[in-house]
C-alpha positions as a LaTeX table, in Angstrom:
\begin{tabular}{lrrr}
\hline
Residue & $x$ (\AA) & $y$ (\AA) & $z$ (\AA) \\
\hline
Unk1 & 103.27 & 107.22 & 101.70 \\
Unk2 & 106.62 & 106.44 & 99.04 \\
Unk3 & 109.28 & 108.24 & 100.39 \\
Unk4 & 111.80 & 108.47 & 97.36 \\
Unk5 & 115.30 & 107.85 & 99.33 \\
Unk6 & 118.22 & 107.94 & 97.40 \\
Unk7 & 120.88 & 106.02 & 99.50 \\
Unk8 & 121.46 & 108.71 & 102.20 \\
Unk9 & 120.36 & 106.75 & 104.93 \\
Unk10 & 121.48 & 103.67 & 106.77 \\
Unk11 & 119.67 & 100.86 & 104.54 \\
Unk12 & 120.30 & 97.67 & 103.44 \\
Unk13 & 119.40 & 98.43 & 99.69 \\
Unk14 & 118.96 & 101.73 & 97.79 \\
Unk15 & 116.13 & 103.15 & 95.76 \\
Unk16 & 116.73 & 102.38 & 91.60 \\
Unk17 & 117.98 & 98.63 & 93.20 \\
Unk18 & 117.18 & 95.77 & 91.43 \\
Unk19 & 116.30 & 92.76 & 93.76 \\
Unk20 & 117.09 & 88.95 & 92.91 \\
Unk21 & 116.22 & 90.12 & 88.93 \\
Unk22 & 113.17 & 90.45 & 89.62 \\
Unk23 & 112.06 & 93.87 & 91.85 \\
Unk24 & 113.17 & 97.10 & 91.55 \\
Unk25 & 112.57 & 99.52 & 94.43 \\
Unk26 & 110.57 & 102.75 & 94.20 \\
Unk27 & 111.04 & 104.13 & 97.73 \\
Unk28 & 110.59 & 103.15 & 101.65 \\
Unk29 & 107.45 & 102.34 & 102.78 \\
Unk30 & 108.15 & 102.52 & 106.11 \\
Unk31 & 111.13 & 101.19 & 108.92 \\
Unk32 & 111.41 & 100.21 & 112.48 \\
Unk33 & 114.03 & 98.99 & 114.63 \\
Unk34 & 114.63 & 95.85 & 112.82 \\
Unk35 & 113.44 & 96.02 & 109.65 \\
Unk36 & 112.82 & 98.75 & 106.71 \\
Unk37 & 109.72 & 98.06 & 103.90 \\
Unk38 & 110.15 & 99.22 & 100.60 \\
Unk39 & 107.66 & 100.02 & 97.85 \\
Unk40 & 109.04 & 98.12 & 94.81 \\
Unk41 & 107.62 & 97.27 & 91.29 \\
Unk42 & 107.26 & 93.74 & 89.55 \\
Unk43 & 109.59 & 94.02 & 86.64 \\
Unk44 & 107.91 & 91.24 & 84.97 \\
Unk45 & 104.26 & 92.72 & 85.02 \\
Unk46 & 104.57 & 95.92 & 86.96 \\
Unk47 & 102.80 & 94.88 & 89.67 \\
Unk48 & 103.13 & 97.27 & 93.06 \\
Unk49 & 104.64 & 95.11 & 95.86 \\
Unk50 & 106.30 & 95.63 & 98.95 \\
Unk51 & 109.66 & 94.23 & 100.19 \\
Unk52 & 110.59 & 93.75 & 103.34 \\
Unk53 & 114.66 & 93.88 & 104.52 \\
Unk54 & 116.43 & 93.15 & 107.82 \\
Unk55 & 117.32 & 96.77 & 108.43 \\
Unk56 & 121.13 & 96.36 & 109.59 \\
Unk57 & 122.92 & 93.06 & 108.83 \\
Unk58 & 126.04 & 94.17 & 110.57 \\
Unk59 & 124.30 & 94.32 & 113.85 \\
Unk60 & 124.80 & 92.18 & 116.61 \\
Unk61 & 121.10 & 91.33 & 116.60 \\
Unk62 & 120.93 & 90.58 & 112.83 \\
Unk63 & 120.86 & 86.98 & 113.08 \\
Unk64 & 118.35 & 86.97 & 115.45 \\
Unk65 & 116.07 & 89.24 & 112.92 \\
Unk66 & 116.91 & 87.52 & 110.23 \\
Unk67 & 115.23 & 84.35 & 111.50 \\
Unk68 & 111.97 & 86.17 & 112.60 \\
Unk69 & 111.93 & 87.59 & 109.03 \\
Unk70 & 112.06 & 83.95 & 107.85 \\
Unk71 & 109.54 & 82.85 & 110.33 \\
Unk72 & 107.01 & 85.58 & 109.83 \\
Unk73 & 107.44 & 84.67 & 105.80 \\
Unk74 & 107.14 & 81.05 & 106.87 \\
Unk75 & 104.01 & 81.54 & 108.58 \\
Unk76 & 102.08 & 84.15 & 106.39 \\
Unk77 & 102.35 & 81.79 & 103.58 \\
Unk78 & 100.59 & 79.11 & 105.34 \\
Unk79 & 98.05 & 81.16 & 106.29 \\
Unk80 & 94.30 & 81.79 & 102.78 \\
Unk81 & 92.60 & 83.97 & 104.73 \\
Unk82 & 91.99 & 87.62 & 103.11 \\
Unk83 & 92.49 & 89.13 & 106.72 \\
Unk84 & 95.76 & 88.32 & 106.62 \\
Unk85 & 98.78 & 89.83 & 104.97 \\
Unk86 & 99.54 & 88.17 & 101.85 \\
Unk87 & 103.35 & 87.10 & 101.24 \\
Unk88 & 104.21 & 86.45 & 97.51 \\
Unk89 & 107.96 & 84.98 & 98.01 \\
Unk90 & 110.86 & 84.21 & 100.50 \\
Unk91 & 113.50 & 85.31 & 98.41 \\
Unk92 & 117.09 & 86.58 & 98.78 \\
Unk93 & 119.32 & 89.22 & 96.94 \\
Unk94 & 121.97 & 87.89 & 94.56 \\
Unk95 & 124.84 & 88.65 & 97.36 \\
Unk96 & 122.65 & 86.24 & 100.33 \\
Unk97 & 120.39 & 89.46 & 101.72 \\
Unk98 & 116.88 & 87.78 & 102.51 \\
Unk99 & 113.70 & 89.67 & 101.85 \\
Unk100 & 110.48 & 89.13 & 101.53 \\
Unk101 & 108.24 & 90.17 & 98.52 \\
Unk102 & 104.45 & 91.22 & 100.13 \\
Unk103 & 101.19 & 92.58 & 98.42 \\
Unk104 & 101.40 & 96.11 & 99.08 \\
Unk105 & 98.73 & 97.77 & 100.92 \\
Unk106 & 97.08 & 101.37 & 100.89 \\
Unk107 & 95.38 & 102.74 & 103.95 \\
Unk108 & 96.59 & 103.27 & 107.29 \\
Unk109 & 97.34 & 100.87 & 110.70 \\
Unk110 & 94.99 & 101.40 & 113.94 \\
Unk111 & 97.49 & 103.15 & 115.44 \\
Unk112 & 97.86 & 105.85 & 112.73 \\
Unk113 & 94.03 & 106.22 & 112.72 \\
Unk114 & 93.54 & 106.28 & 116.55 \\
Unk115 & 95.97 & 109.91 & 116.04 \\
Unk116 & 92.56 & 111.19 & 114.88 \\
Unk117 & 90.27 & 109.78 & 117.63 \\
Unk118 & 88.39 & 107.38 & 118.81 \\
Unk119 & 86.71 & 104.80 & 117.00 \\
Unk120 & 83.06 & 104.43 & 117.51 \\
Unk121 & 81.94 & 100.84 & 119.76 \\
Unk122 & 79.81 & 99.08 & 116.41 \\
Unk123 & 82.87 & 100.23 & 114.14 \\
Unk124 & 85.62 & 98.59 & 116.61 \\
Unk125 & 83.92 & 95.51 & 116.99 \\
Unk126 & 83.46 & 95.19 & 113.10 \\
Unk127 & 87.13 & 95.58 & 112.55 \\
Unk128 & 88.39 & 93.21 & 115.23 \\
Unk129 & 85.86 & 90.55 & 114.28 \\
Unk130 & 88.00 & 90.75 & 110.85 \\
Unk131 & 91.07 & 90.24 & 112.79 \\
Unk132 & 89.46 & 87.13 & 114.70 \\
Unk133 & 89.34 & 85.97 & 111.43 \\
Unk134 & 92.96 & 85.76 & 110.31 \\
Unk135 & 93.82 & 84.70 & 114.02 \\
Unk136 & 91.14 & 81.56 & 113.85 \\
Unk137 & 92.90 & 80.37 & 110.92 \\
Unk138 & 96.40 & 80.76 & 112.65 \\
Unk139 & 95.03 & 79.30 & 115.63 \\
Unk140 & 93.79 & 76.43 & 113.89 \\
Unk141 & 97.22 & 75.94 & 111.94 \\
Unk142 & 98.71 & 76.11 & 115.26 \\
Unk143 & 99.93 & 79.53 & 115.36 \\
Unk144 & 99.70 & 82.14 & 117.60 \\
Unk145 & 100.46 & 85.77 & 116.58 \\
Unk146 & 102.15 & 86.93 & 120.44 \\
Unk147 & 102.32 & 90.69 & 118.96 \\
Unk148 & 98.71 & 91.79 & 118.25 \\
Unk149 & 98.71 & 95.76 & 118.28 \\
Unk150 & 97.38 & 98.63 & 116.41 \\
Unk151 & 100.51 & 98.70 & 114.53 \\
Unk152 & 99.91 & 95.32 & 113.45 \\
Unk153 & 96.35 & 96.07 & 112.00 \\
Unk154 & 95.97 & 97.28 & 108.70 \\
Unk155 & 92.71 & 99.12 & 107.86 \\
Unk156 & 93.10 & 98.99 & 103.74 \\
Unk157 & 91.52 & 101.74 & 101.82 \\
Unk158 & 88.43 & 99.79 & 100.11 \\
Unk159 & 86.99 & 102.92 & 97.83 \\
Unk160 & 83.77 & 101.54 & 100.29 \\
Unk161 & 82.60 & 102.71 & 103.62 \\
Unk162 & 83.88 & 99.98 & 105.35 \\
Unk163 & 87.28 & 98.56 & 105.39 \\
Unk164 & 88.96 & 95.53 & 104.71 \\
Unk165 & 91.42 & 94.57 & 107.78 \\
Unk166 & 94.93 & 93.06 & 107.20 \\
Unk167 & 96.69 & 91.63 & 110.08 \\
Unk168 & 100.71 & 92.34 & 109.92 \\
Unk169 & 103.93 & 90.85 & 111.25 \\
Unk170 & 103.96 & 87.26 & 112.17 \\
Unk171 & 107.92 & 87.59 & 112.77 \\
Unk172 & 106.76 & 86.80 & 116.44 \\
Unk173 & 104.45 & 83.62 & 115.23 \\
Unk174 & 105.15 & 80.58 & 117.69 \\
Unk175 & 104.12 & 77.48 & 116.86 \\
Unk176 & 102.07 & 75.74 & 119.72 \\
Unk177 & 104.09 & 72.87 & 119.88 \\
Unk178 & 106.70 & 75.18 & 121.39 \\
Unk179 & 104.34 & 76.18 & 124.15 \\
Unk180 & 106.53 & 78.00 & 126.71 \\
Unk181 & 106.41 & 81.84 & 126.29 \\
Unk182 & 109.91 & 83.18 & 125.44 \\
Unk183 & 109.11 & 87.09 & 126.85 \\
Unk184 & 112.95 & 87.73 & 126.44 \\
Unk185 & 115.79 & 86.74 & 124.92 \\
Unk186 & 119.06 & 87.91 & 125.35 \\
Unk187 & 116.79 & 90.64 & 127.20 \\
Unk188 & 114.35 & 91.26 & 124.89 \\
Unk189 & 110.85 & 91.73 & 124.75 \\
Unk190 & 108.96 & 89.53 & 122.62 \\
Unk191 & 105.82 & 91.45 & 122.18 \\
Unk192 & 104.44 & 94.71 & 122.46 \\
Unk193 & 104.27 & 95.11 & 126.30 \\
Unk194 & 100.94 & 96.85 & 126.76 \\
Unk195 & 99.13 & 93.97 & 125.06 \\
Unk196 & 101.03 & 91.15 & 126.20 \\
Unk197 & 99.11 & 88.78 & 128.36 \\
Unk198 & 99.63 & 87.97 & 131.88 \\
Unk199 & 100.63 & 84.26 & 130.46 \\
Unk200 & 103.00 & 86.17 & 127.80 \\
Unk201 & 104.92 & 88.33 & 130.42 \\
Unk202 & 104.60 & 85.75 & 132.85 \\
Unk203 & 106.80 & 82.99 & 130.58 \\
Unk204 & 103.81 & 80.73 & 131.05 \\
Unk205 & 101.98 & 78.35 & 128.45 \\
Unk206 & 100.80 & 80.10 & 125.26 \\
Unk207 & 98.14 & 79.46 & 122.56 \\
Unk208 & 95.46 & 81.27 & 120.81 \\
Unk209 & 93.72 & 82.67 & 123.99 \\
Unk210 & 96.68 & 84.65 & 124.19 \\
Unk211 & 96.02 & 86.55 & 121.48 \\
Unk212 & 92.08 & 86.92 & 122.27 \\
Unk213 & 93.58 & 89.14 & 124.75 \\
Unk214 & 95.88 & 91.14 & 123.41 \\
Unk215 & 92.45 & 91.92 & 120.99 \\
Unk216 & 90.36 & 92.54 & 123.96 \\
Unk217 & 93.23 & 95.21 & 124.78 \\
Unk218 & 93.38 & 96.46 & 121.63 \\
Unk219 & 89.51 & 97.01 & 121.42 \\
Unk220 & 89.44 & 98.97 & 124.62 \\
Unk221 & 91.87 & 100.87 & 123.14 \\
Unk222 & 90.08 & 101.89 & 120.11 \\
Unk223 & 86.94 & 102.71 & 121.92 \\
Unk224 & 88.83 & 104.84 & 124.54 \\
Unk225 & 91.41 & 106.00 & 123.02 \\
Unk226 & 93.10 & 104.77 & 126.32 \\
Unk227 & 94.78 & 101.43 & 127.39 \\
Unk228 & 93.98 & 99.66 & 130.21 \\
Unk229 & 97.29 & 98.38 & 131.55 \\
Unk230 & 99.76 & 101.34 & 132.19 \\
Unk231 & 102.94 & 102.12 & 133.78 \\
Unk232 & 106.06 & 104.37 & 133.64 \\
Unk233 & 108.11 & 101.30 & 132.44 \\
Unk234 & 107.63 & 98.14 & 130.71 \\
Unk235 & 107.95 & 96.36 & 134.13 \\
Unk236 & 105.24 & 98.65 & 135.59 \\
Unk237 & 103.07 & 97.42 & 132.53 \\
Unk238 & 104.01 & 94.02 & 132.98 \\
Unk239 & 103.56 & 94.13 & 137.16 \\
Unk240 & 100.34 & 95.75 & 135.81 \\
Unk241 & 99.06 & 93.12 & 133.55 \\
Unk242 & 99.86 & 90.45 & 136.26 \\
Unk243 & 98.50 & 91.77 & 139.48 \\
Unk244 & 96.00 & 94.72 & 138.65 \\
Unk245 & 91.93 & 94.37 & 136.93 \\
Unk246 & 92.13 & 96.41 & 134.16 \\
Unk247 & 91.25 & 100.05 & 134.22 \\
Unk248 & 87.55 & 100.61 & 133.44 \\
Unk249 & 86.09 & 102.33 & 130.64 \\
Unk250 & 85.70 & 105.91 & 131.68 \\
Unk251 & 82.47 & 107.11 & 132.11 \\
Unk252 & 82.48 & 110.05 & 129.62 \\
Unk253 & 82.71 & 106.88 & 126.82 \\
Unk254 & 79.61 & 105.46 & 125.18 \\
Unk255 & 79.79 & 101.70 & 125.30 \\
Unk256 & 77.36 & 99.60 & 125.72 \\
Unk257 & 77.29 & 97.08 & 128.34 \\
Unk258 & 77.39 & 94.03 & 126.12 \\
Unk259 & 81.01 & 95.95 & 124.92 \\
Unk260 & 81.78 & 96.02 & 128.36 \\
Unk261 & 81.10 & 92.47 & 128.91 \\
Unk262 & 83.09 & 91.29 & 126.25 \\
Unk263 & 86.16 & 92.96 & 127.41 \\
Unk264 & 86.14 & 92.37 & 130.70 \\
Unk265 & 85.93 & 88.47 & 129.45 \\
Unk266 & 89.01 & 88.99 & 127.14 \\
Unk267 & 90.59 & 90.38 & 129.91 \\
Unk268 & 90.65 & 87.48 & 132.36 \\
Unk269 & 93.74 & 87.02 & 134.11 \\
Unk270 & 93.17 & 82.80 & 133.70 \\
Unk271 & 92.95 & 81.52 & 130.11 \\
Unk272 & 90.28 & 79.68 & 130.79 \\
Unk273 & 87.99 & 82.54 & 131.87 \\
Unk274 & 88.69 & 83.95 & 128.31 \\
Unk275 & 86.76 & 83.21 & 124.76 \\
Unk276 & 87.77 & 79.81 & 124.01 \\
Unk277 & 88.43 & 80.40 & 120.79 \\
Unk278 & 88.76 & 83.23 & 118.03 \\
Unk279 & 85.55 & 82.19 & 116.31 \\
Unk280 & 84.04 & 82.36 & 119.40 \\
Unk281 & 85.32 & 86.00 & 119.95 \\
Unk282 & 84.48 & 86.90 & 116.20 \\
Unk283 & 81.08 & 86.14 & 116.84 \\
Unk284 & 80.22 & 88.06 & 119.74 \\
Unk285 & 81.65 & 90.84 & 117.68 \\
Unk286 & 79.89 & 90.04 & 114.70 \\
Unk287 & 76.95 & 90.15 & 117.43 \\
Unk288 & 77.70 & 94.02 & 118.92 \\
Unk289 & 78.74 & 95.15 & 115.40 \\
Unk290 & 74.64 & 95.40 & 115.06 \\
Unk291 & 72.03 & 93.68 & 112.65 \\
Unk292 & 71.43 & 95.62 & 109.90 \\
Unk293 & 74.70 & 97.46 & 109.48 \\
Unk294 & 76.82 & 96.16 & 106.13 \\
Unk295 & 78.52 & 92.95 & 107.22 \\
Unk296 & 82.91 & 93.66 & 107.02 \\
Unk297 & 84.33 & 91.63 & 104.77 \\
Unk298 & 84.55 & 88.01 & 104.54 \\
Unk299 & 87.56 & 85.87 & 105.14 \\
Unk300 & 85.96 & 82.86 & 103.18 \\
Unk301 & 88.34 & 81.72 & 100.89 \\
Unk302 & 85.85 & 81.83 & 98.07 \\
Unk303 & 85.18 & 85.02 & 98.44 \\
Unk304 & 88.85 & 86.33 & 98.54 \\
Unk305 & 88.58 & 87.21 & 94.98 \\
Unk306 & 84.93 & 89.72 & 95.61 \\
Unk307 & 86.67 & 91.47 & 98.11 \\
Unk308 & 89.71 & 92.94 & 95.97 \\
Unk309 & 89.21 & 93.85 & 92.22 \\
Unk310 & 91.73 & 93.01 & 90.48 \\
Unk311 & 93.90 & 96.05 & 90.59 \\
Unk312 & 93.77 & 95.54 & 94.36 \\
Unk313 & 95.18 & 91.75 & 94.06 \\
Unk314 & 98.09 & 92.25 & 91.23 \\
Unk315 & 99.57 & 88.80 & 92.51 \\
Unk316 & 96.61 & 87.37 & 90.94 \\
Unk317 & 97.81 & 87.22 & 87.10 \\
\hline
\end{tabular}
């Protein structure tokens, strides 16, 4: 939802703004602690977009936003697949304020839907499988996400019955050439600390299996509507995540065991004990997602363009 601010809040840009010649902004999107996301229009075309400021420049964190603004830019643009958020630009205002220009997406994030309920076992593993697709291709470019979370998972309104996932936010992207986790800096968190993994909290040695967790707890989430690392405090999550098995599916929850199996595999303290690989994981959720249901979408590069109509993709001119 457009909410039509007009400059009475603490924001880095106004509504009726004109960005870099080139945008002008409708309303906010959304804002966190860090950054703010507003709707904006195309001037050229018209196309809806979305633009994405550091929230507060003046800050004594702002230089350390403004770099994971330029790294999340940085690393969406590498990334084809239709899974993952697509980033038109890394641009900056005429005064030096860096944005970046996004497609802009209509549905709601796993987190808003999980307000209404659970999601049902088939349904959950159909959706994740489409996020194992945007993380194989980061994983294979050497990427790894470190903040997957229901916040970060976009189910977009289709018009279908099923939806087409978009994975947000790679301002937390590491390369894997950088391998040692950084869980804080200048105390803090890097991550979301109920699905950080026990390598992530720990400051161990990251890559893509540390992500096929934070999925695994993301999953058990959806189907249960509970997590299953807890605590008071984010060091009673992270004590948690390093020294206790996860909490177990409650009984009153329908899943079936090869769910079960799945997570408790994700969920393996040791790396190694984990999925190898995204693809790997995608696949057993292709598997559980059931024959005979409609497949979720592809993330085949040559089918990018069947997926969205046009008025869906208004980057594509």
């Amino acid at each position: 939802m457009v909410r039509h601010c007009m400059g009475n809040e603490d924001l880095p840009q106004n509504v009726g703004d004109i960005i870099a010649g080139r945008y002008g902004l409708d309303g906010v999107l959304g804002q966190g602690g860090m950054g703010v996301v507003f709707a904006a229009t195309r001037l050229h075309d018209g196309a809806p977009v979305a633009l994405k400021f550091v929230k507060d420049l003046t800050s004594r964190d702002a230089e350390r936003s403004v770099r994971r603004l330029v790294r999340e830019a940085r690393a969406a643009l590498m990334l084809r697949s239709v899974h993952a958020v697509r980033v038109l630009e890394l641009g900056a205002t005429h005064e030096g304020t860096p944005f970046v220009a996004m497609e802009r997406l209509h549905g709601e994030t796993v987190s808003s839907r999980l307000n209404r309920g659970v999601i049902v076992p088939r349904e959950a593993a159909g959706l994740m499988a489409q996020v194992c697709t945007a993380l194989a291709e980061a994983h294979a470019l050497g990427l790894v996400h470190r903040d997957v979370s229901p916040g970060n998972i976009f189910l977009c309104a289709t018009g279908g019955d099923s939806s087409l996932v978009k994975v947000l936010d790679f301002g937390l992207t590491k390369d894997t050439s950088e391998l040692v986790s950084d869980v804080t800096h200048q105390h803090h968190i890097a991550g979301s600390p109920p699905y950080m993994s026990p390598e992530q909290v720990g400051q161990g040695l990251l890559d893509g299996r540390s992500d096929l967790w934070s999925v695994g707890v993301v999953l058990q989430q959806m189907v249960t509507g509970e997590l299953p690392f807890t605590g008071n405090t984010s060091a009673d999550v992270f004590a948690a995540i390093l020294t206790q098995p996860p909490r177990p599916v409650p009984d009153r929850v329908s899943v079936p065991p090869s769910l079960l199996a799945l997570l408790a595999r994700c969920l393996r303290k040791d790396p190694r004990e984990r999925f190898s690989n995204a693809e790997e994981l995608r696949s057993a959720l292709l598997t559980i997602a059931g024959e005979g249901s409609k497949p979720p979408p592809s993330g085949d590069d040559n089918d990018t363009t069947t997926e969205l109509s046009d008025a869906q993709q208004p980057w594509r001119r």
